[in-house]
BAKEZA-690925 format. One record per residue (C-alpha): residue in three letters; x, y, z. Coordinates in steps of 0.02 Angstrom, whole numbers, padded with zeros to 5 digits, always signed. Example, Ala and Ser with C-alpha at 12.3 -4.5 7.8 and 13.67 -1.06 7.14 Angstrom:
// BAKEZA-690925
ALA+00615-00225+00390 SER+00684-00053+00357 
This chain:
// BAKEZA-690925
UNK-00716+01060-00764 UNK-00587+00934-00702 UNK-00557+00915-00513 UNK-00390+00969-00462 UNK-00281+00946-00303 UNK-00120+00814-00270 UNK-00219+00698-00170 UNK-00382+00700-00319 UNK-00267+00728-00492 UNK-00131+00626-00530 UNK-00049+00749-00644 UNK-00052+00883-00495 UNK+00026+00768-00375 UNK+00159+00741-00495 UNK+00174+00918-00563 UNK+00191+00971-00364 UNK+00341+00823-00343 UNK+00436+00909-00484 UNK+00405+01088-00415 UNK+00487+01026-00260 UNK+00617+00928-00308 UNK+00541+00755-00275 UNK+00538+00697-00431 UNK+00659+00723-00602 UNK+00622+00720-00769 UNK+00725+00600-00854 UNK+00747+00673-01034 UNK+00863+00565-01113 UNK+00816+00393-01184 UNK+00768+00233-01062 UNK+00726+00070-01098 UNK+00564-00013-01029 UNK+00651-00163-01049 UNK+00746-00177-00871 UNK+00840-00017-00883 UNK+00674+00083-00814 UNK+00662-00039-00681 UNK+00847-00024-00624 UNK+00838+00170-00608 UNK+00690+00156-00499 UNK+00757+00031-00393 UNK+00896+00128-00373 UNK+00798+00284-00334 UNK+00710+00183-00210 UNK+00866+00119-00106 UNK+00945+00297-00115 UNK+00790+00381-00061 UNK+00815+00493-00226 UNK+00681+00569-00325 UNK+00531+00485-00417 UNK+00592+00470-00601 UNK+00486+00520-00728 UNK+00538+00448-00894 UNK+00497+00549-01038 UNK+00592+00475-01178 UNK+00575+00285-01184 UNK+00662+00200-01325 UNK+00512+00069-01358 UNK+00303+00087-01372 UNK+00164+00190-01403 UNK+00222+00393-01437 UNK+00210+00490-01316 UNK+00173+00381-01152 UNK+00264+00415-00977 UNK+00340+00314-00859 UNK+00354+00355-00660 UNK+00450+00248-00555 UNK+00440+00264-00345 UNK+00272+00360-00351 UNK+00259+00330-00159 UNK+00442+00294-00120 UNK+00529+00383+00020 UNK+00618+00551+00011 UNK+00776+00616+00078 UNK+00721+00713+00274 UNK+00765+00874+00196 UNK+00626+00862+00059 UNK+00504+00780+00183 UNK+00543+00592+00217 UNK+00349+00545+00198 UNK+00300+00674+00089 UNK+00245+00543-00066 UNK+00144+00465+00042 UNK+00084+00624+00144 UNK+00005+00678-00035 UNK-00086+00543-00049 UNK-00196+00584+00101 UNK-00202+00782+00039 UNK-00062+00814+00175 UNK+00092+00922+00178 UNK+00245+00862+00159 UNK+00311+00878+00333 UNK+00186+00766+00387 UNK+00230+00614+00517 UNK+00180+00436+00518 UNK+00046+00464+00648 UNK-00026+00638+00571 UNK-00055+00511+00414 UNK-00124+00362+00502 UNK-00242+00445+00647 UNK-00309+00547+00470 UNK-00337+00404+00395 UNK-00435+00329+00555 UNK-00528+00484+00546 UNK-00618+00465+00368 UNK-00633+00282+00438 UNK-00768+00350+00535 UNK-00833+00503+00459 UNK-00999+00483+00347 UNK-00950+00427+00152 UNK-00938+00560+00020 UNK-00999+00471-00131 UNK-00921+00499-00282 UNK-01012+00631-00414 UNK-01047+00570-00583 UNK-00981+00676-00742 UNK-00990+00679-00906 UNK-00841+00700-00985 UNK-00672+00712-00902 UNK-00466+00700-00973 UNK-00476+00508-00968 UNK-00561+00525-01126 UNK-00462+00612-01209 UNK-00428+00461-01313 UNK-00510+00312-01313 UNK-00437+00142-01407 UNK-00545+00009-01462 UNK-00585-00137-01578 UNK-00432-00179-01706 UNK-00322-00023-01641 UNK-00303-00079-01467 UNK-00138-00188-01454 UNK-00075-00183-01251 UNK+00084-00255-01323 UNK+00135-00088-01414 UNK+00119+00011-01250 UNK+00285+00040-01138 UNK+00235-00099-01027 UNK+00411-00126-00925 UNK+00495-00279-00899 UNK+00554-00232-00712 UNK+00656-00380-00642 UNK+00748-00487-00756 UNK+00679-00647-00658 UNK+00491-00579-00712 UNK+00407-00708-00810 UNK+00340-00553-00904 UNK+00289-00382-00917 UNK+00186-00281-00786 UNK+00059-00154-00848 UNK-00032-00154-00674 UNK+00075-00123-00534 UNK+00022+00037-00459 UNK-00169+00044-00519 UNK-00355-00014-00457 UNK-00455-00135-00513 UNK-00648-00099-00511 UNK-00774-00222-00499 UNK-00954-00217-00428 UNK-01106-00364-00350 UNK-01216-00440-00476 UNK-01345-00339-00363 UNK-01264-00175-00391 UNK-01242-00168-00174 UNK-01078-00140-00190 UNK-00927-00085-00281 UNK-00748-00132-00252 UNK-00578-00031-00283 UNK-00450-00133-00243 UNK-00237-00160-00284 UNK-00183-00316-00363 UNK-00067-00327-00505 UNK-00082-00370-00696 UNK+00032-00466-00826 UNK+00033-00407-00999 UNK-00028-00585-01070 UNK-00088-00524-01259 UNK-00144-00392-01367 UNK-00301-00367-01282 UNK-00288-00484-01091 UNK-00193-00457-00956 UNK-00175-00595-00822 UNK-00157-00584-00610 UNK-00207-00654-00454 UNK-00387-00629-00378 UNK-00367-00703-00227 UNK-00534-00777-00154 UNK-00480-00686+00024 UNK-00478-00515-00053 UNK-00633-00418-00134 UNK-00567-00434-00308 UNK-00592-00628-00271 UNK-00749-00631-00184 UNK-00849-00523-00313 UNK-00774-00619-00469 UNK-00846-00780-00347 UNK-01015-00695-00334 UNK-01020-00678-00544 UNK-00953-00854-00586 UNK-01072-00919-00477 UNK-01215-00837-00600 UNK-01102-00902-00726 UNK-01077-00737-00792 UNK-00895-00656-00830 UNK-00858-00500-00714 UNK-00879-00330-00772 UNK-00710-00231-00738 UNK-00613-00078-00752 UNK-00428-00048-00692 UNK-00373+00123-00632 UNK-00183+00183-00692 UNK-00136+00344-00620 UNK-00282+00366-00529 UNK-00326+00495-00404 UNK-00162+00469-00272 UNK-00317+00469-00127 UNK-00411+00324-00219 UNK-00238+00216-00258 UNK-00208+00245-00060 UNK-00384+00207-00011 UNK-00389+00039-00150 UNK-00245-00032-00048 UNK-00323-00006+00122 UNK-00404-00147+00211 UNK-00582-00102+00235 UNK-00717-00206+00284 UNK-00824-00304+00148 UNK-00995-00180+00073 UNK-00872-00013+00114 UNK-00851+00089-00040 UNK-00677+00124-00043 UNK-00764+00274-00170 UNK-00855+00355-00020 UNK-00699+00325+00084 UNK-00591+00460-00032 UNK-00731+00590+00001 UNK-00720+00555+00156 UNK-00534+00568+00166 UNK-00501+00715+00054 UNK-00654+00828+00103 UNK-00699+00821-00087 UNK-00835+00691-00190 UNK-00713+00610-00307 UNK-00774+00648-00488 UNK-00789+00473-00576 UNK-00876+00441-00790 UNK-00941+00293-00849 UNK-00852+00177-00946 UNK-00867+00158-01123 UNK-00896-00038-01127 UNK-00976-00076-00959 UNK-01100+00016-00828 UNK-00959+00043-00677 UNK-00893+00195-00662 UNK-00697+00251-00663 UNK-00622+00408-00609 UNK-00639+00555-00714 UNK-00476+00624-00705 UNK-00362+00443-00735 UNK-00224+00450-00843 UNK-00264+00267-00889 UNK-00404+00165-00891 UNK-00429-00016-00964 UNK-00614-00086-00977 UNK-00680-00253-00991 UNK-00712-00410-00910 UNK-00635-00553-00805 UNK-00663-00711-00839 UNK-00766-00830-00767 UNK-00653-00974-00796 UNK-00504-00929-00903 UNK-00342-00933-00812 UNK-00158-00931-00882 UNK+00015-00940-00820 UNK+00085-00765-00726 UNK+00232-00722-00637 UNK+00355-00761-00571 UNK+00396-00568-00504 UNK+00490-00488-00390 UNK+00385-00467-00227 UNK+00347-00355-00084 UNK+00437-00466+00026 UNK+00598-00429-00073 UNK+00609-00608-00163 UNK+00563-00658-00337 UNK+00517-00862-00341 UNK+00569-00939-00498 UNK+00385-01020-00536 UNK+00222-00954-00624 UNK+00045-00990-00564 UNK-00120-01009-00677 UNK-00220-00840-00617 UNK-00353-00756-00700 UNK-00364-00673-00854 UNK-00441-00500-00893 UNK-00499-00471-01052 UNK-00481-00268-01111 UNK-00610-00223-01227 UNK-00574-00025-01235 UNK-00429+00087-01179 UNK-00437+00269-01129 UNK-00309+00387-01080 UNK-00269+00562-01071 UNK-00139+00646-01179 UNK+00023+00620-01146 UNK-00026+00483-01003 UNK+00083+00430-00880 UNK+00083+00238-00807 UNK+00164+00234-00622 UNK+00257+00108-00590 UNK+00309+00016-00426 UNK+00478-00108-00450 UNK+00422-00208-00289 UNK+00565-00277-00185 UNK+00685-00242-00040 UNK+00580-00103+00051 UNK+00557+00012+00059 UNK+00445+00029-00086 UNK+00224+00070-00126 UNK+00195-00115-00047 UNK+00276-00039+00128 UNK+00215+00151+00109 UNK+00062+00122+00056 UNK-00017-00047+00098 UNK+00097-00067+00231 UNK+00015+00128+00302 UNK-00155+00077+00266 UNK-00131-00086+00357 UNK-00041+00011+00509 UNK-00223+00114+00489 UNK-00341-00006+00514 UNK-00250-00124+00627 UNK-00240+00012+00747 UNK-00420+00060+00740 UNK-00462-00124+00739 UNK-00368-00135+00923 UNK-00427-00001+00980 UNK-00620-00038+00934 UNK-00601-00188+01034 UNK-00564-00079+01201 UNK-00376-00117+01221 UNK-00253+00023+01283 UNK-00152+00060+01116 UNK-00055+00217+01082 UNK-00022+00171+00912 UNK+00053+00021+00779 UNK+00149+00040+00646 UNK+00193-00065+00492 UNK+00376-00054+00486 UNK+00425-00045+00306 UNK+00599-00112+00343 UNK+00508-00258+00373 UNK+00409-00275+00219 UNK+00238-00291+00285 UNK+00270-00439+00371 UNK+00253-00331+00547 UNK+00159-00227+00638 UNK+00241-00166+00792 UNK+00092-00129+00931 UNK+00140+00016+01068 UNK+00050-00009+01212 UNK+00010+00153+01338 UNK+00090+00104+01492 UNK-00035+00160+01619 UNK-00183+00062+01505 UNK-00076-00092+01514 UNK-00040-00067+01695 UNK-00237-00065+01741 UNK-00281-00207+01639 UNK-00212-00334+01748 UNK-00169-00440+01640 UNK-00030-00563+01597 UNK+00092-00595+01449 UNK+00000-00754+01396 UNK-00177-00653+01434 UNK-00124-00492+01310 UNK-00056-00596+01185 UNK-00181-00710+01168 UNK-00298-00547+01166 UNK-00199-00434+01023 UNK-00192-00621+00925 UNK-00397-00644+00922 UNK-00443-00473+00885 UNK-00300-00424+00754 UNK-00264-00612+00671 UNK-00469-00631+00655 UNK-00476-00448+00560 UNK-00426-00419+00364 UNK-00283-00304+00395 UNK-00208-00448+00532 UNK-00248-00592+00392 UNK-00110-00486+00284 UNK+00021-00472+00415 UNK+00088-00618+00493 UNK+00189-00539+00655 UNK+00132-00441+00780 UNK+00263-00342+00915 UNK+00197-00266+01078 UNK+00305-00142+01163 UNK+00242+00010+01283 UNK+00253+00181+01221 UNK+00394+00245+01285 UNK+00456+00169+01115 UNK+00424+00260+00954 UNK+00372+00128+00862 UNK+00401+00223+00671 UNK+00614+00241+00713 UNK+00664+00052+00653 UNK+00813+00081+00781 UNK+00724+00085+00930 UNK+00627-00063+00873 UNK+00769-00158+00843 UNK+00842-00122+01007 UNK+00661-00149+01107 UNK+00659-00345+01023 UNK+00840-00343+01044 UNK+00847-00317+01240 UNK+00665-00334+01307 UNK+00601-00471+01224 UNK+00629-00652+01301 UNK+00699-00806+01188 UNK+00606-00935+01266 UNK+00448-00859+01311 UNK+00399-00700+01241 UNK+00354-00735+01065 UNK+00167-00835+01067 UNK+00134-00936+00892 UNK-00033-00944+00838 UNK-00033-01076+00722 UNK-00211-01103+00657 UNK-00233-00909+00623 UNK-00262-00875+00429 UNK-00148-00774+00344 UNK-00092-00716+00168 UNK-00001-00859+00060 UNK+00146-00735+00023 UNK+00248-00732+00153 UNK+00417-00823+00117 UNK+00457-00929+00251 UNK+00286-01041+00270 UNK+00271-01206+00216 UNK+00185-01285+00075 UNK+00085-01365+00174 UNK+00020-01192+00285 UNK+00024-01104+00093 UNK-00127-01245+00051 UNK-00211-01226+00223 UNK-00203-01044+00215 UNK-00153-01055+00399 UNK+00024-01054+00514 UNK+00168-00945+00527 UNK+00078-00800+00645 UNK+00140-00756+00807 UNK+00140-00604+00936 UNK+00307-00562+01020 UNK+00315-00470+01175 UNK+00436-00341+01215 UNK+00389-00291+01364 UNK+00528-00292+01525 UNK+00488-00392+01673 UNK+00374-00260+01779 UNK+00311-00168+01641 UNK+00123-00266+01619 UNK+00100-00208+01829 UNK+00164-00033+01780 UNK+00350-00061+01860 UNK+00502-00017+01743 UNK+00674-00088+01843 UNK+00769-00006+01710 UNK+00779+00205+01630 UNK+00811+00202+01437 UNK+00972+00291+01433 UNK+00990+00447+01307 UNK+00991+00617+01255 UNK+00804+00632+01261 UNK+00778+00541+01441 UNK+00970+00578+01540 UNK+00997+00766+01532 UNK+00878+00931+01605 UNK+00765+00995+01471 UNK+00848+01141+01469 UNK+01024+01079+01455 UNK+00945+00996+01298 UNK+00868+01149+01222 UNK+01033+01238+01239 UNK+01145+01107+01181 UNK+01020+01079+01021 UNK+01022+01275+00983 UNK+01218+01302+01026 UNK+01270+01128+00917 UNK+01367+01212+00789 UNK+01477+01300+00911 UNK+01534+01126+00979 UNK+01599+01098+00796 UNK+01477+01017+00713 UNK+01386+01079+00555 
């Protein structure tokens, strides 16, 4: 019997966006060539709809595109409510409801996944001379991409030599032939180490990737856990449910039951081959290709009438920021506050595509740590940059928590107005960090080191629990009850 639910089915989660309007079926013909890619950006930067494509003009019968899986929604339909699904939440949900859940499976016991027998990613399974990757739908997305992108919104699944422990984890794939894809496994991330751990044995790795998976086991893939944690025992853990998972048809690992795609085979111990350039989280494509590895595919299964997600990475906000930029905000948080220090809450901003996490800082915490600026920076910098959710983001902004730290404005206007030029922001120089991020140097990109810093926006006072200054504004300058009254009475003063 299959499992069923929006955060364990993909086809519920996107049968419940259409019932509620957050996502449109696109019935007449679309290219995969570009024109697929556009729409979704487009839905992306006008918060619309997730567009599923139905009719595509090129590849195999009867596949489905959908574009902005986890992209933002208009405040009347829920503005987090892609995401909220993910972690089996409603669609009224709030940044923190999703991130102090998350926390929570952090630290409740692992459900493990159940094994099954059957389940609908089996409904057909491709193999041998009638697998050809090239006559599938695969969508050029950017017209600087050096190619197309089958993986963008998938797992990969890999497991030790020893069988100790098994990985799900995002990173993208190149369409690079009829039967290999091609895409970075970076030695940082757990892709990279357990391909290490078989190439050392001189063996290729075993591996699966995940399209349309369960939303809860894309969401939990992208999350920064710690090295050994099943990110499989995690999504039990999260959605209250085992996840049901089948073993492959060409390897011993074990995929989930209910995918709408699923590509089996191997990674390479040495075989690498030119991929990208693409259009990147950050918002920037870089005109150059790198060798990366390749992944052989030795069987495909999918269900009927399958549907491959897609993310068009770029200008945020996009999956990159609401998801990995929400799983981040997750464990950074938990991180900080593991380590004893007074934290209310952080917060990946997605306008800032993952390349901040803004810290809030409880006031009266702050206040009885005696501390100074150089002291609390120097703190948040060895306990966040030394962690695998600080390697990924390079900037870290401390404010107290009289600032909501998801509203972008009042960022903007904390760094704007509390933050000194010349000596609130603290660089950390010989902290690692990811090789992405646009503005390092080549020579930090080869040390894997440089560009990290902590920024404090914190008034003069604040750290000894003195504000000179009141915030100024409808929530903070008028009687609570002048408020309620003018909030319930707002049409009468002409507005609608």
């Amino acid at each position: 019997m299959t499992q069923h639910g929006p955060a364990l089915n993909f086809r519920d989660f996107l049968d419940t966006l259409l019932a509620t309007g957050d996502a449109v079926s696109v019935g007449r013909p679309v290219d995969p060539h570009l024109e697929a890619g556009a729409v979704t950006r487009r839905a992306y930067e006008t918060r619309a709809p997730a567009p599923l494509f139905t009719e595509l003009t090129t590849g195999t019968p009867g596949f489905r595109l959908l574009g902005a899986p986890a992209g933002m929604s208009t405040p009347d339909k829920g503005a987090y409510g892609r995401l909220a699904a993910h972690a089996g939440l409603g669609r009224d949900a709030t940044p923190r409801t999703v991130v102090e859940k998350l926390i929570t499976a952090m630290h409740a016991d692992p459900l493990p996944p159940v094994t099954v027998t059957d389940g609908p990613c089996k409904e057909n399974v491709v193999r041998g001379a009638d697998l050809d990757l090239t006559a599938l739908p695969v969508p050029l997305l950017h017209q600087e991409d050096g190619g197309r992108y089958l993986g963008t919104y998938g797992f990969h699944i890999v497991r030790t030599p020893d069988a100790s422990w098994t990985s799900w984890s995002v990173a993208r794939t190149m369409l690079h032939g009829p039967t290999t894809l091609v895409g970075p496994a970076m030695p940082e991330q757990h892709l990279g180490v357990i391909h290490a751990l078989w190439r050392e044995k001189g063996l290729r790795t075993p591996w699966a990737m995940v399209l349309g998976a369960p939303p809860a086991a894309l969401a939990a893939a992208g999350m920064p856990l710690p090295a050994h944690v099943g990110e499989d025992g995690y999504v039990g853990a999260l959605t209250g449910s085992p996840v049901e998972v089948v073993r492959a048809e060409s390897n011993d690992l074990c995929v989930p039951a209910n995918a709408e795609i699923v590509l089996e085979g191997y990674l390479s111990a040495d075989e690498t081959a030119p991929e990208g350039p693409m259009g990147e989280y950050h918002g920037y494509s870089f005109g150059e290709s790198r060798p990366q590895p390749v992944f052989h595919v030795e069987t495909l299964t999918h269900r009927d009438r399958p549907v491959l997600p897609v993310c068009v990475a770029g200008l945020p906000p996009e999956e990159n920021h609401t998801i990995w930029g929400t799983m981040i905000s997750a464990t950074a948080l938990d991180t900080l506050r593991t380590a004893g220090l007074p934290v209310d809450f952080a917060w990946c901003s997605y306008e800032a595509a993952t390349c901040w996490l803004v810290v809030s800082l409880d006031r009266e915490g702050l206040r009885r740590m005696r501390t100074t600026e150089r002291e609390l920076a120097d703190t948040v910098a060895r306990v966040l940059f030394g962690s695998h959710a600080g390697w990924l983001v390079p900037k870290v902004l401390l404010v107290t928590d009289d600032i909501d730290i998801t509203d972008i404005r009042q960022v903007v206007w904390a760094l704007a107005t509390r933050s000194h030029p010349g000596t609130g922001t603290y660089p950390y120089p010989d902290a690692p960090g990811i090789p992405l991020v646009p503005y390092l140097t080549s020579e930090e990109v080869a040390a894997g080191r440089g560009g990290k810093s902590v920024t404090s926006c914190l008034l003069p006072g604040q750290l000894d629990g003195v504000s000179r200054a009141r915030t100024a504004s409808f929530a903070t300058s008028y009687p609570p009850e002048l408020r309620r009254r003018v909030v319930a009475e707002w049409a009468t003063y002409g507005y609608r």
